[in-house]
C-alpha positions in Angstrom: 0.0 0.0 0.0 1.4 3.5 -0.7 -0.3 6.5 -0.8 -0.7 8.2 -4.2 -2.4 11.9 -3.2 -3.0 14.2 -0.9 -6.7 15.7 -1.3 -5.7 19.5 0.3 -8.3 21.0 -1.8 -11.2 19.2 0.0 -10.0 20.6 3.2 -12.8 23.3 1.9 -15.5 20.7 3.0 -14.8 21.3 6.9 -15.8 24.0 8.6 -13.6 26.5 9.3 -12.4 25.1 13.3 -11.3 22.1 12.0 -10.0 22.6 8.2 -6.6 22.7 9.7 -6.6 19.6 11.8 -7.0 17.1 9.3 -5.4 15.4 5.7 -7.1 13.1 3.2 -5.5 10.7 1.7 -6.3 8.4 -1.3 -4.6 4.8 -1.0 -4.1 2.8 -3.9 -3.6 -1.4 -3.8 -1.8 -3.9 -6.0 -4.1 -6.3 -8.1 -3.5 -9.6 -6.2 -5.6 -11.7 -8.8 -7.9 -12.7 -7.1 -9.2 -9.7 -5.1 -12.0 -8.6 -7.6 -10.0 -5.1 -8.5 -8.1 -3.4 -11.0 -4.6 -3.0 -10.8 -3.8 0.4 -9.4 -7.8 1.5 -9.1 -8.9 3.7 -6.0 -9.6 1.2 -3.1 -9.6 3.4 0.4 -9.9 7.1 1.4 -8.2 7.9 5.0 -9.2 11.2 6.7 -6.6 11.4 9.9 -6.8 13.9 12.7 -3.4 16.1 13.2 -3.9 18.2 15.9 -5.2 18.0 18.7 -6.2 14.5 18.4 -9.5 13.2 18.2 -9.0 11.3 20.8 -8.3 14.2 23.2 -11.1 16.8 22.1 -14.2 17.4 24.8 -17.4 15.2 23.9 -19.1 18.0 22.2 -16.2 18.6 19.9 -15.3 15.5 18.9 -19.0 14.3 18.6 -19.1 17.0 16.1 -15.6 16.2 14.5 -16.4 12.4 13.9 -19.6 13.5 12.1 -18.0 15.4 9.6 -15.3 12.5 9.0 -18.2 9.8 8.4 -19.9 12.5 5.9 -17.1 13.6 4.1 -15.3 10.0 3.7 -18.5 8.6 2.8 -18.7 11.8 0.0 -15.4 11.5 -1.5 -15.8 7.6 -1.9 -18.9 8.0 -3.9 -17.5 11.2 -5.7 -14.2 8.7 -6.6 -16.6 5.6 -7.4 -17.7 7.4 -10.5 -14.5 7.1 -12.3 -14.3 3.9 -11.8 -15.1 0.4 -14.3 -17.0 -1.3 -11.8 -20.1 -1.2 -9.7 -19.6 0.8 -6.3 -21.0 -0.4 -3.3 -21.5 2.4 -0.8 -20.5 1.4 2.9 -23.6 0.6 5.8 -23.7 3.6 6.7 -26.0 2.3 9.9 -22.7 0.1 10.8 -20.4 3.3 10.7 -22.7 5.4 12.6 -23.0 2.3 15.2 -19.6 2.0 15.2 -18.6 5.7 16.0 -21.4 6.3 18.4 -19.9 3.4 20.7 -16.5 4.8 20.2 -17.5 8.2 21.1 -19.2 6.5 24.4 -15.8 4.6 25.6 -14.7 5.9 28.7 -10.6 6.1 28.3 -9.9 5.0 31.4 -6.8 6.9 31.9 -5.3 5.4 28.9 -5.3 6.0 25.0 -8.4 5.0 22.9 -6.8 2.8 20.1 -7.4 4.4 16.4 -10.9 4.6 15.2 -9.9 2.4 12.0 -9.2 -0.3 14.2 -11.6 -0.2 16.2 -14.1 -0.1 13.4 -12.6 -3.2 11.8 -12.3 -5.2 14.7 -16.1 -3.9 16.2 -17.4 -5.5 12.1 -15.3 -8.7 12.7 -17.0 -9.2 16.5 -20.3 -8.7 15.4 -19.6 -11.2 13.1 -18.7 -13.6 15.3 -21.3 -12.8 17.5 -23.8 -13.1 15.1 -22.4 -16.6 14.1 -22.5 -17.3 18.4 -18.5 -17.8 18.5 -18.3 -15.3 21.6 -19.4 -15.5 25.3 -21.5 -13.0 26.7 -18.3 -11.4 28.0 -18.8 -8.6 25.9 -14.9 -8.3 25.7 -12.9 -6.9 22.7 -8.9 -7.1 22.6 -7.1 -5.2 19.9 -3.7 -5.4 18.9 -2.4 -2.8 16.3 1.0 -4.4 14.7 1.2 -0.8 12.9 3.0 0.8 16.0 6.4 0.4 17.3 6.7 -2.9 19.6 8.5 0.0 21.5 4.8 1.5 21.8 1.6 0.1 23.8 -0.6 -1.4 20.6 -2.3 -3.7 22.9 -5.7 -2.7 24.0 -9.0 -4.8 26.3 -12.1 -2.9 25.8 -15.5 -3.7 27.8 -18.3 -3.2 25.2 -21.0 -3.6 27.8 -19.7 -1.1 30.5 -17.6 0.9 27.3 -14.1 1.2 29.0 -10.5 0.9 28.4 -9.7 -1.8 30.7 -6.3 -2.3 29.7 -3.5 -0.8 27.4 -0.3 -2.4 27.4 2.9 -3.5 25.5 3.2 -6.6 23.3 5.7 -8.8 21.5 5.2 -10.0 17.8 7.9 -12.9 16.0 11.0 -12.7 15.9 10.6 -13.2 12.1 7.7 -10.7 11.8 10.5 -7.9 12.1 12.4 -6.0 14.5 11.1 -2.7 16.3 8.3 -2.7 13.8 5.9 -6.6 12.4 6.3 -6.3 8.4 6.1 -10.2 8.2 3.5 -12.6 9.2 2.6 -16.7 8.6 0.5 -19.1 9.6 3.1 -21.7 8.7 4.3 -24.0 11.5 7.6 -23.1 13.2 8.1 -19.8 10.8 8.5 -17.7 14.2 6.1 -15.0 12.6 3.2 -13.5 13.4 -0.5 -14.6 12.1 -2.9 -11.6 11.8 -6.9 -11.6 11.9 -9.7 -12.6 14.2 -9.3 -15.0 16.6 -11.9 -16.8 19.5 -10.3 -17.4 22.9 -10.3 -20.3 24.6 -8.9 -22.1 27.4 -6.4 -21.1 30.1 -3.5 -23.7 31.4 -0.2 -23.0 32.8 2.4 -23.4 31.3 6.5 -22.4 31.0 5.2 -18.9 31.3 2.8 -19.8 34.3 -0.9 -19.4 32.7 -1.7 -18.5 29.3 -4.4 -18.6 27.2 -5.0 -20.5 23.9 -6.1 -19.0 20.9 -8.5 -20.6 18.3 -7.9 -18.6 14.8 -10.9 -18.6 12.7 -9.5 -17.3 9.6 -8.9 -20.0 7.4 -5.6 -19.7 5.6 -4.6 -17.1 7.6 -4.4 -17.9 11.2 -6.6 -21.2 11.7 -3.4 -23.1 12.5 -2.7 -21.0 15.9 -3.3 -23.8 18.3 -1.3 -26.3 15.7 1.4 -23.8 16.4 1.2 -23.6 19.5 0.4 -19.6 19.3 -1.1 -18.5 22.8 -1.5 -15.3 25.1 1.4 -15.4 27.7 3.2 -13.4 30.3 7.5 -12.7 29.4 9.6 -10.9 31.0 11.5 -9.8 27.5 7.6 -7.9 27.5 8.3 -4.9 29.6 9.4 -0.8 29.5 12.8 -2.3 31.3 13.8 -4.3 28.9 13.2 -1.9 26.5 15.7 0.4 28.0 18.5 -2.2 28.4 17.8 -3.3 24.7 16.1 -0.7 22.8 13.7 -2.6 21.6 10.9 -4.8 23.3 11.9 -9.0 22.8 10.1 -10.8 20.4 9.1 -14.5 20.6 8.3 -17.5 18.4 5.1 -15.9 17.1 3.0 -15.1 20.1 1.0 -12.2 21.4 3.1 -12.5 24.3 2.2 -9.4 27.3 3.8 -8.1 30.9 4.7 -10.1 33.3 2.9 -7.7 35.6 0.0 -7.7 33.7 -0.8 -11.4 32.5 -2.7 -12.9 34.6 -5.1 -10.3 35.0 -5.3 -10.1 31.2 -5.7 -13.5 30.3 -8.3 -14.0 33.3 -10.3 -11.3 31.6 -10.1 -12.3 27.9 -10.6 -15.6 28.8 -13.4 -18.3 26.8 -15.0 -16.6 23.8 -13.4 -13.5 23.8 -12.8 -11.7 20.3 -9.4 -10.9 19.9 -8.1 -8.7 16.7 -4.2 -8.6 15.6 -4.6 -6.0 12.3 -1.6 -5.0 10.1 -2.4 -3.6 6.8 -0.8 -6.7 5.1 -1.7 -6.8 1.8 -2.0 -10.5 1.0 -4.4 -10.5 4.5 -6.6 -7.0 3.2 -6.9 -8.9 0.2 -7.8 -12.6 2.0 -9.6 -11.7 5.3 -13.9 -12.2 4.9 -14.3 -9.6 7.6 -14.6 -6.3 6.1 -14.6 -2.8 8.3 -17.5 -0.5 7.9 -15.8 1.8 5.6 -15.0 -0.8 3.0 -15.9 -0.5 -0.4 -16.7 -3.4 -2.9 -15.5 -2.6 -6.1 
């Protein structure tokens, strides 16, 4: 994925407080032969918040701020869609404005909300699941955004039912997914990488790492051979801001989502049996593969 423009001009569509605090951005995807698109045809528009972030903004303001970002994506991808070969499918619009009005209601906690494109994605993919009766009543959504830094927190638990941040924390990817930053993922027995997608979790046991969870992926080619690998949820001790600052860089391990020491058990007691967990990179073979779509996607 690289991005091909940047849409200054329709900065005109936001009102004058916020025409400063945002960029649009027009993505453009490789034809994988399979995905249904032409080769180097518009595929994604991305409006991002500068400054201050969304994120921070009183209720009022970034009620109002999330508004204009559903109108105007949802205007410049039918606008686009006319140049196009194929039929355009506009987005459920219900499913974004379900989305964004559970976002907005998320009580922080005292920690970072994750990004609003994640959370979309991985809100669609629950559903899902729920819908299919995968999940317990837990009402429990774990995140895990391979975009950041391992240096970073990109791991987040999110009660839907009570809509808090209940935890944000670091955690490790393979040590053949990359270094500081996953760029390579498998579902190949003992490639020491990463699988992305949607995953259902299951039991606790202890183990090595004292307890840990196992994880049932339910993508098929793309991470339904997690439990033949062996991939689980478990505490390390290479998983913390110290060893960050002896190493400079956070450990890695043989292709787990492994978390704090200090924080493991509590984690893995919450997210326990029929939780929906989400690891997201913007892989292109996975975009292309996955059968959960986010509620901005586009079928073209």
């Amino acid at each position: 994925m690289r991005i091909i423009n940047r849409l200054n001009d329709l900065s005109q569509l936001l009102p004058k407080a916020f025409e400063n605090n945002f960029s649009i951005d027009l993505f453009e995807f490789p034809d994988f032969g399979t995905s249904g698109h032409l080769p180097g045809t518009f595929r994604a528009v991305k409006l991002s918040c500068k400054k201050p972030s969304i994120t921070t903004m009183q209720p009022p303001v970034r009620k109002t701020a999330l508004t204009i970002i559903y109108a105007v994506t949802l205007s410049i991808a039918i606008t686009l869609s006319s140049f196009q070969s194929r039929a355009f499918t506009a987005p459920d619009f219900n499913l974004i404005t379900e989305s964004a009005t559970l976002y907005q209601a998320i009580d922080p906690n005292e920690h970072e909300l994750p990004p609003y494109d994640l959370f979309n994605r991985a809100l669609t993919g629950y559903q899902l699941l729920e819908k299919a009766k995968k999940l317990s009543t837990k009402g429990v959504l774990t995140l895990i955004d391979f975009r950041r830094s391992a240096n970073e927190k990109r791991l987040w638990v999110i009660d839907l039912v009570h809509k808090k941040i209940l935890f944000h924390t670091l955690t490790a990817h393979g040590r053949n997914t990359g270094d500081v930053f996953a760029r390579n993922f498998s579902n190949t027995p003992n490639s020491n990488q990463s699988s992305l997608g949607f995953y259902v979790t299951g039991k606790t046991y202890i183990g090595k790492h004292g307890i840990s969870l196992k994880l049932h992926g339910v993508e098929n080619g793309i991470n339904d051979k997690a439990e033949a690998r062996a991939i689980v949820m478990h505490g390390a001790t290479y998983v913390s801001e110290s060893y960050i600052k002896q190493y400079g860089r956070l450990g890695r391990s043989f292709g787990c989502p492994a978390i704090p020491m200090a924080l493991h058990k509590k984690i893995i007691t919450e997210i326990a049996e029929g939780t929906c967990l989400f690891i997201f990179y913007p892989d292109p073979t996975y975009v292309s593969r996955t059968k959960f779509k986010d509620g901005l996607s586009m079928s073209l």
